[in-house]
C-alpha positions in Angstrom: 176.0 197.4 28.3 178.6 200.4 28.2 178.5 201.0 32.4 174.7 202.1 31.4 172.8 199.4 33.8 172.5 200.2 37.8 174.0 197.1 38.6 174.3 196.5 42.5 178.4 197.5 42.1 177.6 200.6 40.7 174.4 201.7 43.3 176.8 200.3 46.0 179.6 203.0 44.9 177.2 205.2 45.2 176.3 204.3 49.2 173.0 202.9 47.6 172.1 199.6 48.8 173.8 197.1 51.6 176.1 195.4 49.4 177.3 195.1 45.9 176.3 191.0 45.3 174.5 189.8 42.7 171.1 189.0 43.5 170.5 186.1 41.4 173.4 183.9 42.4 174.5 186.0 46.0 178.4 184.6 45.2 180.4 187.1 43.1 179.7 191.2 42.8 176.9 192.5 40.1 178.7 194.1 37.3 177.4 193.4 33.9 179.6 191.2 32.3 179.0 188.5 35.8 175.3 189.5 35.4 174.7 188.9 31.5 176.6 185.0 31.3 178.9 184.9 33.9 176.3 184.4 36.6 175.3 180.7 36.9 171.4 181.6 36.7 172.5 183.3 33.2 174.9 180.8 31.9 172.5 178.3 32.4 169.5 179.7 30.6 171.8 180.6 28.0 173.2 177.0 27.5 169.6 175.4 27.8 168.6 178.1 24.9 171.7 178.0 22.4 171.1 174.1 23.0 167.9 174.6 22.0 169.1 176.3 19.2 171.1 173.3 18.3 174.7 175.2 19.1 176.9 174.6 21.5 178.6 177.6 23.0 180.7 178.4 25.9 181.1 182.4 25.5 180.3 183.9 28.7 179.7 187.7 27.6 177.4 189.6 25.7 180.5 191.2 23.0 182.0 187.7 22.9 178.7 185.8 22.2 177.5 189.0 19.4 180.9 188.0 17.2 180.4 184.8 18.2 176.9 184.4 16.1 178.2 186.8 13.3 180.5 183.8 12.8 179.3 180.8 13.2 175.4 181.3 12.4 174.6 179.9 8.8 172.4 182.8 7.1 171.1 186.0 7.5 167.6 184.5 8.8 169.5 182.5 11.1 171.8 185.0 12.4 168.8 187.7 12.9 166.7 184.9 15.0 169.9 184.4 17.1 170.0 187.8 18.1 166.4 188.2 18.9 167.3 185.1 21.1 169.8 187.1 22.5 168.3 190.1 23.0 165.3 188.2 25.0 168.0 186.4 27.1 169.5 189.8 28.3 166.2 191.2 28.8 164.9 187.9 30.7 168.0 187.9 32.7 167.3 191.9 33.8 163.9 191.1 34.7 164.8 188.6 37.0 167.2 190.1 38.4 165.0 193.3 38.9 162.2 190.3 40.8 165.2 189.2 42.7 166.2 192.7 44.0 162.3 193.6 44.7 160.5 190.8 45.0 163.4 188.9 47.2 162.6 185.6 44.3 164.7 184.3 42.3 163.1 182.7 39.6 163.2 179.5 38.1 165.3 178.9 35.3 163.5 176.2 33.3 160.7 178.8 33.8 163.0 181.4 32.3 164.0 179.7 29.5 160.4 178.5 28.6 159.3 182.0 28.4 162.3 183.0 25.9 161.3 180.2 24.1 157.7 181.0 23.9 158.2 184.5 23.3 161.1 184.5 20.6 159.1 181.5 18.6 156.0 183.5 18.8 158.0 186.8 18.0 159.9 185.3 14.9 156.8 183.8 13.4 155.4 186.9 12.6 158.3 188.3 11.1 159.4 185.2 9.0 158.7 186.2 5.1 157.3 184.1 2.9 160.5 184.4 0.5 162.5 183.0 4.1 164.0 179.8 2.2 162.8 176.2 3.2 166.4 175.6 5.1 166.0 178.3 7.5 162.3 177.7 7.9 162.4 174.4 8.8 165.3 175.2 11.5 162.9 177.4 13.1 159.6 175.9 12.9 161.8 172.8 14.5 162.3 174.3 17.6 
């Protein structure tokens, strides 16, 4: 995320907040690349989705995970719905983080992952083309 996001490290540098943890797991400091997979409220709902998915995958960073997909996805369709998936994930993760800091809740991960799920699968239906071919169709409509 290019040092963009106010992670608690970078607001605690700055003599903003009591202490630079991360707010989802309270173990190691905020900074991005903990925060986006490296956190164990992340990692998890990224396993429980790429497993859902039907891919196993241990990369624990956002760059890593990007080259990752370029590589091993099978087609274009399939490579596009992984980054929505992604891209979901990262924005899920933020939001909960965000409740965690305001809210003082963590959320639930099976309830994280169920709204990725529901939101990428109703996302990606209305952008699947009717030339999509029956492979790539059928690997989606199966999740």
């Amino acid at each position: 995320m290019l040092g963009r996001l106010k992670t608690n490290d970078i607001l605690f540098e700055l003599k903003i907040g009591s202490d630079d943890l991360c707010p989802l797991c309270g173990s190691k400091n905020e900074i991005a690349n903990h925060l986006f997979f490296g956190c164990p409220f992340s990692c998890n709902c990224k396993n429980q989705i790429m497993g859902w998915l039907g891919f196993q995958n241990s990369k624990n960073s956002v760059s890593v995970l990007l080259k990752w997909i370029q590589r091993y996805a099978k087609s274009k369709v399939q490579k596009t719905i992984i980054y929505t998936v992604v891209a979901f994930q990262v924005y899920h993760i933020w939001k909960a983080r965000n409740t965690a800091v305001w809210r003082f809740q963590v959320p639930v991960i099976k309830n994280t992952v169920k709204i990725i799920q529901t939101e990428v699968k109703s996302r990606i239906a209305n952008l699947l083309r009717k030339k999509t071919c029956n492979r790539d169709r059928d690997w989606f409509l199966s999740l």
